[in-house]
PAMARKE-819885 format. One line per field, with one value per residue (C-alpha): residue number from 1; residue in three letters; chain; x, z, y. Coordinates in nm, 3 decimals. Each point is the difference from the previous one (the first is absolute). Example, Ala and Ser with C-alpha at 12.3 -4.5 7.8 and 13.67 -1.06 7.14 Angstrom:
BEGIN
i: c(1 2)
aa: c(ALA SER)
ch: c(A A)
x: c(1.230 0.137)
z: c(0.780 -0.066)
y: c(-0.450 0.344)
//
This chain:
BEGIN
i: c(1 2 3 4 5 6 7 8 9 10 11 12 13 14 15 16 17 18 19 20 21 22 23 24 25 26 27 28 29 30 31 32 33 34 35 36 37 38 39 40 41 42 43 44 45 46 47 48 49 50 51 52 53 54 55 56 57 58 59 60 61 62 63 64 65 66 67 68 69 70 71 72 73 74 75 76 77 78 79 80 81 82 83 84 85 86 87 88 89 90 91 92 93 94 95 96 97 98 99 100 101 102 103 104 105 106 107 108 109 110 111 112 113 114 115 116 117 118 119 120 121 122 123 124 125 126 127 128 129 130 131 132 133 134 135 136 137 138 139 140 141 142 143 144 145 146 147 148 149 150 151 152 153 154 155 156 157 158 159 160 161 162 163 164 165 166 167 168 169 170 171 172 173 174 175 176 177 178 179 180 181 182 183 184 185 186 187 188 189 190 191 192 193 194 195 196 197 198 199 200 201 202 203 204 205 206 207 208 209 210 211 212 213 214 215 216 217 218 219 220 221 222 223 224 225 226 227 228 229 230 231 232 233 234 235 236 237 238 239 240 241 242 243 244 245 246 247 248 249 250 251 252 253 254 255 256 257 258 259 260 261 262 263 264 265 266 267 268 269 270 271 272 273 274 275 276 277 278 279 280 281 282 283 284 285 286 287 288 289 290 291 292 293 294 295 296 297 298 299 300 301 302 303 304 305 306 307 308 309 310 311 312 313 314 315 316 317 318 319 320 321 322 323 324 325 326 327 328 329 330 331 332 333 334 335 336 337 338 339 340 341 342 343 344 345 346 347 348 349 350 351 352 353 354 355 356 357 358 359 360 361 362 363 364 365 366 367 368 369 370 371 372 373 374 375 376 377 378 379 380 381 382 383 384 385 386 387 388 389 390 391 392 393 394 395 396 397 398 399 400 401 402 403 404 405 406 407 408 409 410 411 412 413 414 415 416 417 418 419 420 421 422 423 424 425 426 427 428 429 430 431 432 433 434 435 436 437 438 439 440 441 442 443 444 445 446 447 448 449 450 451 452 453 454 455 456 457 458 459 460 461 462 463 464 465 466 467)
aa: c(UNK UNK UNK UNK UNK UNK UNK UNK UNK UNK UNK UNK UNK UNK UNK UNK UNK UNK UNK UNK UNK UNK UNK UNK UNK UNK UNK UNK UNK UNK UNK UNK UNK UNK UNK UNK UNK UNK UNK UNK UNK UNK UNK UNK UNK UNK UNK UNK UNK UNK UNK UNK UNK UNK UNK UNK UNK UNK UNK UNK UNK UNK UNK UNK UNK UNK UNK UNK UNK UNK UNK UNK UNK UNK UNK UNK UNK UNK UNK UNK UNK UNK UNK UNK UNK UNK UNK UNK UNK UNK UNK UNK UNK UNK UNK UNK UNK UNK UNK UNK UNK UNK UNK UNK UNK UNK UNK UNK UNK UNK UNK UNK UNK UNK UNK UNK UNK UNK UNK UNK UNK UNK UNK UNK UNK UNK UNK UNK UNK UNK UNK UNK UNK UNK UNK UNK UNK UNK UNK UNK UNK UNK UNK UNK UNK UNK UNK UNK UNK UNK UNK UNK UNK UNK UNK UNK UNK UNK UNK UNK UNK UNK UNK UNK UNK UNK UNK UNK UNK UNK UNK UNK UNK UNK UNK UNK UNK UNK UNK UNK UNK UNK UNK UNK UNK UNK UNK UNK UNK UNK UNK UNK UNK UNK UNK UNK UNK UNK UNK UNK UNK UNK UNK UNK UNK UNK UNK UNK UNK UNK UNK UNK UNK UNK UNK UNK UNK UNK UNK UNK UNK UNK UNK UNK UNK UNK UNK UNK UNK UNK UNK UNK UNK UNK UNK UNK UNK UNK UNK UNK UNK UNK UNK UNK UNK UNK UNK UNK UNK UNK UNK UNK UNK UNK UNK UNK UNK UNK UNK UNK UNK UNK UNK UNK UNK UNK UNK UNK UNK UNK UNK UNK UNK UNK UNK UNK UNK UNK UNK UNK UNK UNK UNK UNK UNK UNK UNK UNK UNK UNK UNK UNK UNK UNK UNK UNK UNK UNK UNK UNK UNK UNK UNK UNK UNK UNK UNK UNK UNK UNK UNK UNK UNK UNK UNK UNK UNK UNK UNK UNK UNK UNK UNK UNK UNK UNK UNK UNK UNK UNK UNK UNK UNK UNK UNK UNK UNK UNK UNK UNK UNK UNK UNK UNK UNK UNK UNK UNK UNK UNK UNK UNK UNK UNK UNK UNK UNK UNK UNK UNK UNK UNK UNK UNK UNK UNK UNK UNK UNK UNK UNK UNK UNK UNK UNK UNK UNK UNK UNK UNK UNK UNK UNK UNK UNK UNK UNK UNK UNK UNK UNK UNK UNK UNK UNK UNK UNK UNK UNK UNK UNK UNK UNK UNK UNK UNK UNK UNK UNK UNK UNK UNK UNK UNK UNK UNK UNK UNK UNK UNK UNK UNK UNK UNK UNK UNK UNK UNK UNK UNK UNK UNK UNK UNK UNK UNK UNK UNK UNK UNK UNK UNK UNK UNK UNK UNK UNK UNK UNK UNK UNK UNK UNK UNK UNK UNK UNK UNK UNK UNK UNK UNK UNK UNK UNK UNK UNK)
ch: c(A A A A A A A A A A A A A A A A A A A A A A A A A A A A A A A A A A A A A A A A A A A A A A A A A A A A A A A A A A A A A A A A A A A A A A A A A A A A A A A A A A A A A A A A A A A A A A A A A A A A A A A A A A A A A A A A A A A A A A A A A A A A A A A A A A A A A A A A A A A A A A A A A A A A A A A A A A A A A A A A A A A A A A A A A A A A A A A A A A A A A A A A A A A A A A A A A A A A A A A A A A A A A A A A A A A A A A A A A A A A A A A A A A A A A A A A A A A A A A A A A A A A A A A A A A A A A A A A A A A A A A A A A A A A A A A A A A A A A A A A A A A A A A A A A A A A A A A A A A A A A A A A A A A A A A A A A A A A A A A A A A A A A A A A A A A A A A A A A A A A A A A A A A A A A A A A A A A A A A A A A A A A A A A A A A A A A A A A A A A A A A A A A A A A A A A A A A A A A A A A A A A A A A A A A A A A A A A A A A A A A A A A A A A A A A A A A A A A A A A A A A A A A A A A A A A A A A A A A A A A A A A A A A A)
x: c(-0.057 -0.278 0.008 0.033 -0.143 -0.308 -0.014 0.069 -0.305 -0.207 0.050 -0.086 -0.269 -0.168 0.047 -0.158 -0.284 -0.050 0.049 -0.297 -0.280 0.067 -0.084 -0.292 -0.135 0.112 -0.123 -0.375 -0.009 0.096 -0.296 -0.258 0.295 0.129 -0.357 -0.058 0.327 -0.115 -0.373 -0.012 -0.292 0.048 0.039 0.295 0.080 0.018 0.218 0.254 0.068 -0.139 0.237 0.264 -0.113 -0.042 0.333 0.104 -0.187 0.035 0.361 0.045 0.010 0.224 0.219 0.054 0.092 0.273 0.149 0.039 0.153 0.213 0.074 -0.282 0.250 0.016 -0.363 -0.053 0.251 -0.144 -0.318 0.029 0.217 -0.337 -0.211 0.257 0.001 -0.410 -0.041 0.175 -0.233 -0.297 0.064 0.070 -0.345 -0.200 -0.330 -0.166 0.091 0.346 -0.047 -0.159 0.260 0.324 -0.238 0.025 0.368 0.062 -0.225 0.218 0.294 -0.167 -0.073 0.363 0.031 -0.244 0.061 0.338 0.032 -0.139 0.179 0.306 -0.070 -0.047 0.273 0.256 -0.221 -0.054 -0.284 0.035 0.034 -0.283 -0.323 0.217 0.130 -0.353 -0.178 0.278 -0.067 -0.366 0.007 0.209 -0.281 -0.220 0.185 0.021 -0.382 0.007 0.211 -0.165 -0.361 0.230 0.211 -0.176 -0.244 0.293 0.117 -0.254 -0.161 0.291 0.226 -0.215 -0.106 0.318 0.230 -0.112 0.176 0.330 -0.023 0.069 0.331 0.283 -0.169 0.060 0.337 0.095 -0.120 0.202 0.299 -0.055 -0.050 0.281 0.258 -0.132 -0.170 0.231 -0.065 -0.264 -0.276 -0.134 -0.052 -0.191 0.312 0.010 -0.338 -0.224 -0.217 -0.350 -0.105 -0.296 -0.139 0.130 -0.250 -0.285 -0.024 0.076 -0.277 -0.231 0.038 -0.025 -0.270 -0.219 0.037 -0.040 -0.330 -0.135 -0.081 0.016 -0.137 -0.130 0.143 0.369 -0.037 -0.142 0.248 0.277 -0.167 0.062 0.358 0.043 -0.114 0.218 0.311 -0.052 -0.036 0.326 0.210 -0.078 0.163 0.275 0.345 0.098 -0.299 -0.040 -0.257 0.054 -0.354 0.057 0.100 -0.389 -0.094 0.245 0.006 -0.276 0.159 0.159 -0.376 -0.250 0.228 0.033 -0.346 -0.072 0.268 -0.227 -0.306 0.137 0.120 -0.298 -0.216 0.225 0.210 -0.226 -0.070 0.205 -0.085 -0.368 0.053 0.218 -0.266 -0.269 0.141 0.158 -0.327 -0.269 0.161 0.174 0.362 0.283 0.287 0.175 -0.268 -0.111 0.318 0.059 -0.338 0.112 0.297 -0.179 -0.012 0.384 0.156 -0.205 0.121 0.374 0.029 -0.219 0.210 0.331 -0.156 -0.224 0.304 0.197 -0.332 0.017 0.335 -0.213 -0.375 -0.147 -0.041 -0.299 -0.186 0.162 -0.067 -0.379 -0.079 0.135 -0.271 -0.256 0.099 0.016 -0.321 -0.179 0.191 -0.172 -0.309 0.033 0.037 -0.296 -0.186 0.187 -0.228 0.092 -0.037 0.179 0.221 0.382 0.089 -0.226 0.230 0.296 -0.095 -0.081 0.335 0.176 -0.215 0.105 0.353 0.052 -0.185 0.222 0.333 -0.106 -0.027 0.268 0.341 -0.147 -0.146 0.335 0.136 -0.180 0.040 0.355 0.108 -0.228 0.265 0.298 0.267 0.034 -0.352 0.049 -0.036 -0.284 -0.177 0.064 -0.120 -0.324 -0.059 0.066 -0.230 -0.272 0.016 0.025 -0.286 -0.202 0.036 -0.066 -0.291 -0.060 -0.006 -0.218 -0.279 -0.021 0.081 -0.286 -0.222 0.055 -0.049 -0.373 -0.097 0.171 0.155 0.246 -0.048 0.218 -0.163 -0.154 -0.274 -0.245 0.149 0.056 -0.319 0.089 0.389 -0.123 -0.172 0.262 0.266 -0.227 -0.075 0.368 0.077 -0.303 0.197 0.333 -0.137 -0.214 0.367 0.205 -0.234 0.013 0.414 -0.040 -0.039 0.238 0.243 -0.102 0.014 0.358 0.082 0.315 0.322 0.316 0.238 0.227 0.384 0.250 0.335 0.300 -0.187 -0.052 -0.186 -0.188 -0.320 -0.206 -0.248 -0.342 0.066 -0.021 -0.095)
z: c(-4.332 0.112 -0.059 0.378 -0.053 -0.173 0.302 0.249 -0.167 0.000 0.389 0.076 -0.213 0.133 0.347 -0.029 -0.186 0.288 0.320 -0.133 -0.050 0.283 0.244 -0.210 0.044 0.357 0.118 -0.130 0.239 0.307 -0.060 0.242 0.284 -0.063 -0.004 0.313 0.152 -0.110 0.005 -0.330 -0.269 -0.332 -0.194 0.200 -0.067 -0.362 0.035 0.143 -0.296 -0.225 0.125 -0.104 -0.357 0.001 0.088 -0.274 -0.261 -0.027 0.021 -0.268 -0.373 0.166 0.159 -0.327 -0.219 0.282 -0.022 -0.380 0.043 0.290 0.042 0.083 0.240 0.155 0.029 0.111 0.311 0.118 -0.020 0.142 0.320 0.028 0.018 0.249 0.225 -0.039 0.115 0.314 0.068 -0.045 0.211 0.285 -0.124 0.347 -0.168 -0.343 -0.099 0.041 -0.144 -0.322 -0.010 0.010 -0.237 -0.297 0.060 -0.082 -0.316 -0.112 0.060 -0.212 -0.285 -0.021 -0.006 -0.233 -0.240 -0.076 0.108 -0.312 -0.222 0.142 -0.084 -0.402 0.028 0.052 -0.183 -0.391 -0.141 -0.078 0.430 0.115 0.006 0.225 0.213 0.018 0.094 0.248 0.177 -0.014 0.142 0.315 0.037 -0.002 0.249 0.225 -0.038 0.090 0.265 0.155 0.134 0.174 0.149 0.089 0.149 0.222 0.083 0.094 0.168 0.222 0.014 -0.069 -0.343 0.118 -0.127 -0.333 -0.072 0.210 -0.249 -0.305 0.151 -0.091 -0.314 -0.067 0.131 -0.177 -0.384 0.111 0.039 -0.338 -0.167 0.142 0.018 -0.335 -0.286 -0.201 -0.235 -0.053 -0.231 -0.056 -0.392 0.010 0.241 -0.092 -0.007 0.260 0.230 -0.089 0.379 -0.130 -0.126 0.253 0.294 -0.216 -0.100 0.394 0.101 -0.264 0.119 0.392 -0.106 -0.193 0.220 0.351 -0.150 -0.042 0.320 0.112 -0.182 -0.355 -0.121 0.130 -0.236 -0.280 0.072 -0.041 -0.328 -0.125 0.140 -0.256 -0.301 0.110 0.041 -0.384 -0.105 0.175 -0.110 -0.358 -0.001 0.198 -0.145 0.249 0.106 0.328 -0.228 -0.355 -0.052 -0.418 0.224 0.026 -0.282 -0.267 0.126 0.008 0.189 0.232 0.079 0.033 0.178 0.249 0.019 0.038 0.302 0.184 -0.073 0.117 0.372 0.007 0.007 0.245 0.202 0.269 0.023 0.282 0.182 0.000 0.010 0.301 0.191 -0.124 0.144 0.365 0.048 -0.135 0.015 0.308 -0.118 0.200 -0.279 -0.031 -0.119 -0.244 -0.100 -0.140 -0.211 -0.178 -0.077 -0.293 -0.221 0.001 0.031 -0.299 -0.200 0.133 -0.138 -0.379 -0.060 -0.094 -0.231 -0.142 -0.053 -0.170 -0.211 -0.132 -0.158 -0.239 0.019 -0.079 0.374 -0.064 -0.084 0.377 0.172 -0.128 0.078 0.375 -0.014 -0.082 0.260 0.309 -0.102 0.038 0.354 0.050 -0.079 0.276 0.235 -0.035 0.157 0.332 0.306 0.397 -0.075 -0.313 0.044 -0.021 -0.252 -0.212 0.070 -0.062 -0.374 -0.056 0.126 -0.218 -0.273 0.024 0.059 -0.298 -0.220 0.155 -0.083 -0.365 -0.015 0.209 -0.180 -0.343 0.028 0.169 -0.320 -0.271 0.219 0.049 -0.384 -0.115 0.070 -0.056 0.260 0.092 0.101 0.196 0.373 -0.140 -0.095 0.287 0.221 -0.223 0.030 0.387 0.015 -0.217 0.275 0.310 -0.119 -0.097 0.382 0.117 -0.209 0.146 0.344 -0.015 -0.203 0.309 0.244 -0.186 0.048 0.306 0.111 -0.156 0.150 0.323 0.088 0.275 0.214 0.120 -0.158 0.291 -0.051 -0.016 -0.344 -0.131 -0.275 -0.152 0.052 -0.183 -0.303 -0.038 -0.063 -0.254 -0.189 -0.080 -0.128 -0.269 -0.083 0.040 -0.256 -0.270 0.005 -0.070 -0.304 -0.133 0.017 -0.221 -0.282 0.079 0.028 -0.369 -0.146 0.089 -0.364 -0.041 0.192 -0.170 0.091 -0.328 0.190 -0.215 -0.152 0.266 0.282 0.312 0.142 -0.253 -0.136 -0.281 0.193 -0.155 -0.172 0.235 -0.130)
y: c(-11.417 0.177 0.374 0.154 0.319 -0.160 -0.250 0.326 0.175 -0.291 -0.044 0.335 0.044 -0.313 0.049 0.371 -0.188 -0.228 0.251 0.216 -0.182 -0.212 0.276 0.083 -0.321 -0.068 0.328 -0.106 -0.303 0.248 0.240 -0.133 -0.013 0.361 0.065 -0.131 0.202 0.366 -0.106 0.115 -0.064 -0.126 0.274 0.084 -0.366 0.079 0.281 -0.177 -0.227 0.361 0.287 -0.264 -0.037 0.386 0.054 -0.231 0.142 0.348 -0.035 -0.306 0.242 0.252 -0.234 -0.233 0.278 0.167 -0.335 -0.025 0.392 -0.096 -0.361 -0.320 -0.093 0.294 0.050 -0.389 0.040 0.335 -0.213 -0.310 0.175 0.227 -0.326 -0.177 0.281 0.091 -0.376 0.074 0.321 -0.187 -0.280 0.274 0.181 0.072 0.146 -0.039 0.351 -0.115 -0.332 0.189 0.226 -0.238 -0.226 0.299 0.013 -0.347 0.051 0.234 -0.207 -0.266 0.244 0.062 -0.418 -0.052 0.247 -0.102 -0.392 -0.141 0.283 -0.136 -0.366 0.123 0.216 -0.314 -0.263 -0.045 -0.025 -0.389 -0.069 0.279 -0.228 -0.242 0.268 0.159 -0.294 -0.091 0.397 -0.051 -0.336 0.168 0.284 -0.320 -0.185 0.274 0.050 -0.381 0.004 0.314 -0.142 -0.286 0.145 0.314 -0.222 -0.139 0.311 0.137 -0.257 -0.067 0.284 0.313 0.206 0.197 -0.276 0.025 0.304 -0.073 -0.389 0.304 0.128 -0.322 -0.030 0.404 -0.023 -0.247 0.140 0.314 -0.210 -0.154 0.321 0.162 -0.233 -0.269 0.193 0.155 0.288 0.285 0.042 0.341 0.038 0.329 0.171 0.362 0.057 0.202 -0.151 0.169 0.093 0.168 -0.272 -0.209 0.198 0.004 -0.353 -0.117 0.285 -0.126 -0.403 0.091 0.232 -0.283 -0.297 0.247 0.073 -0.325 -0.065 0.312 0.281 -0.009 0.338 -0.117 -0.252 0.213 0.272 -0.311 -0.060 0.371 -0.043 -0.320 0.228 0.295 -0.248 -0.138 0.366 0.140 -0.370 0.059 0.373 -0.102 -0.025 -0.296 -0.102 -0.270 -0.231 0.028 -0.002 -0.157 -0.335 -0.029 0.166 -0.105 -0.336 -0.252 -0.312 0.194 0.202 -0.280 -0.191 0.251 0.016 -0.370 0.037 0.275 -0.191 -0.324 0.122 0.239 -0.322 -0.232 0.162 0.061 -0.415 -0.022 0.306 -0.140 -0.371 0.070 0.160 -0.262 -0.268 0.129 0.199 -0.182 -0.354 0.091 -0.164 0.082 0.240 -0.345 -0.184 0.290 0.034 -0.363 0.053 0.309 -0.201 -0.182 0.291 0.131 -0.340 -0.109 0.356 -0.049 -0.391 0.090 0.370 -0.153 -0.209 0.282 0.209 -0.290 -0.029 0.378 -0.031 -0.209 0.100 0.317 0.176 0.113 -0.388 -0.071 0.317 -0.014 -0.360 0.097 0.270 -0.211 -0.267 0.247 0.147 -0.390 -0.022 0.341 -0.102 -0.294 0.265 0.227 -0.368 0.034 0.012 -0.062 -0.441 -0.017 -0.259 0.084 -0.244 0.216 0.286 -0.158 -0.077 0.345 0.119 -0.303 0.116 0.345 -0.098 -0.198 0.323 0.224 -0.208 -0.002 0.357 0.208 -0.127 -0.031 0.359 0.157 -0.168 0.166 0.309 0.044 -0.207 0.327 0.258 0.166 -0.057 0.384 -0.073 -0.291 0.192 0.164 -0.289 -0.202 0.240 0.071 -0.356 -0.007 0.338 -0.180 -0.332 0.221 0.282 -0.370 -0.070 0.294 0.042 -0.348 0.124 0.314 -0.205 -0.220 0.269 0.197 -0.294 -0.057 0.386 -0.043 -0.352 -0.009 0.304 0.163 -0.304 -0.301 -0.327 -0.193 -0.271 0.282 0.138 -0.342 0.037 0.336 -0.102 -0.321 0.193 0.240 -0.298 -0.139 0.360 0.054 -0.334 0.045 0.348 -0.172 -0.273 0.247 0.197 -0.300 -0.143 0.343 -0.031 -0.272 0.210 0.239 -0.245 -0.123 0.345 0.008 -0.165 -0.215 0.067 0.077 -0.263 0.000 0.112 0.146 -0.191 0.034 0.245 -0.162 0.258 0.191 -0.126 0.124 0.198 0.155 0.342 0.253 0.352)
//
């Protein structure tokens, strides 16, 4: 018989994995109509789907290591009743400021949820079930991105970008039912020690301070810079520090692999965001239209994952995670060609492209990341991972938002704009794709993943020496 707790945990951790990125990719399709509400231009676009990821971000390394000190499941019900209730506030929102506002509160929800979802799915699983149990959480973020263009579009179309938050709420309720009343037992190998607070404010300054600035003020961003150095200083004279910085340093796998993850999102997250506005303002489809052609790229990701995480119980992560690079930097390159007649079958094979790259590389890499550790580190690694994929999309965001500030600027995009809105959409996908064939070979300087588990310990593996 199945074990229930495992069962419990898997439940939870996939329906968290789902909720998310289904508003992030819903909310894209509803830009140009809450646009259209506040009359607002689209760099106020961006920071709607931005303040989110900001409020995710800085919050993510605190967050993970508070819940291996005082309990994942503590830490993932305080956050996914933040998110539930944040949903509510921003369907009520009556002005941007608002919007923005209620927007960083549910990113800080999520950082609670991501930081510790994934930690709890290794926490129950051995090492011989994690690629399937990977690939089967990745293919839910997938399948919410899927399911997130469609029926955002619907929503929207018919019942009012408001609806997309109030959709959030049974889904919330119901994962805090399952986590209160299903998931048994607490996981919080490093209880006793002290949460490092310190570093805690300067990394979050340091990440608000470095994406702010992008497309806002170069010296915020330089300042943020400053802030990283500072925060590797202070971690590496701390006696229980928030990052233990040797993860990186004494650990080669478990470094380039978070850096292929930041490259990777850097360079795609912000497809939809521009994709969505291509095609209602320059093709002039209606959000439910746009919607089912974003689809391609996250259905194709949610069917390959499983498969790719069944795969990396067998191949080394880092031959899958690499060719997926490579393949979402061709469907890239398709992109940089897109003009106001390309035909949308051309845009769907990008996004299929793209989709299929991206499947090959998410649960293979979250593999070699989280088989790379010890399990008191398990919180901390899953929200370094989760940081690394959420500062990638924010990165994402301010390269385009930065882009758009120099080509189009404060304005709403009307058919006057269309050129310079036009050449700006084309300018970050040649970044996007220079930055993705450069995570190639970050990916490949990873070296081989340790996969070797030790004789009668289901949930210890033989992790990378850590110094």
């Amino acid at each position: 018989m199945p074990d229930p707790n495992k069962r419990a945990a898997l439940i939870v951790a996939t329906l968290s994995a789902f909720l998310v990125p289904f508003m992030g990719s819903s909310i894209n399709i509803a830009l140009p109509t809450i646009g259209k509400e506040f009359s607002a231009d689209a760099l106020l676009l961006g920071w709607v789907a931005t303040a989110y990821l900001l409020g995710s971000v800085v919050f993510l390394v605190p967050f993970g290591k508070a819940a291996d000190i005082y309990g994942r499941k503590r830490i993932f019900s305080y956050g996914i009743s933040l998110y539930t209730f944040s949903s509510l506030l921003c369907a009520f929102a009556a002005s941007v400021p608002q919007l923005l506002f209620f927007r960083a509160l549910q990113g800080i929800g999520s950082s609670m949820i991501y930081g510790t979802n994934i930690a709890i799915l290794i926490s129950v699983f051995p090492l011989k079930e994690r690629g399937k149990v990977l690939g089967i959480n990745v293919a839910s973020t997938y399948l919410g991105l899927s399911l997130g263009p469609i029926v955002g579009g619907l929503l929207t179309q018919y019942l009012g970008w408001r609806s997309l938050f109030l959709i959030n709420i049974p889904f919330g309720l119901l994962a805090i039912f399952l986590v209160f009343r299903k998931l048994k037992g607490e996981w919080a190998e490093a209880k006793g020690e002290k949460l490092d607070l310190t570093g805690s404010l300067i990394l979050s300054m340091a990440i608000a301070l470095l994406t702010f600035g992008l497309s806002t003020n170069l010296w915020l961003s330089l300042t943020g810079a400053a802030g990283i150095f500072l925060f590797i200083w202070w971690e590496k004279r701390v006696e229980n520090p928030v990052l233990k910085i040797s993860l990186f340093t004494g650990n080669r796998v478990f470094a380039f692999s978070n850096l292929a993850a930041l490259i990777n999102y850097s360079a795609t997250f912000a497809v939809g965001f521009l994709l969505s506005l291509y095609l209602q303002y320059i093709k002039g489809l209606d959000p439910q239209s746009a919607g089912m052609i974003l689809v391609a790229q996250p259905i194709v990701m949610a069917a390959f994952s499983p498969a790719a995480g069944r795969l990396a119980d067998r191949i080394d992560p880092k031959i899958l995670a690499s060719s997926g690079m490579g393949i979402v930097s061709a469907g890239l390159l398709l992109l940089i060609f897109l003009n106001a007649q390309t035909a949308l079958g051309f845009i769907i094979l990008s996004l299929i492209i793209i989709g299929l790259g991206l499947a090959l590389f998410s649960s293979p890499n979250t593999y070699a990341i989280m088989s790379s550790v010890e399990k008191i580190f398990y919180g901390v690694a899953s929200a370094t991972l989760s940081t690394m994929r959420l500062l990638g999309q924010l990165l994402s965001m301010g390269l385009v938002m930065l882009v758009l500030s120099v080509n189009v600027g404060k304005v709403q995009i009307t058919p006057a704009y269309h050129h310079p809105f036009l050449l700006s959409v084309k300018s970050s996908f040649v970044v996007f794709m220079v930055l993705c064939f450069c995570g190639i070979f970050a990916s490949l300087a990873r070296g081989k993943s340790n996969k070797k588990e030790e004789p009668g310990d289901t949930e210890k593996e033989s992790p990378l020496p850590l110094q």
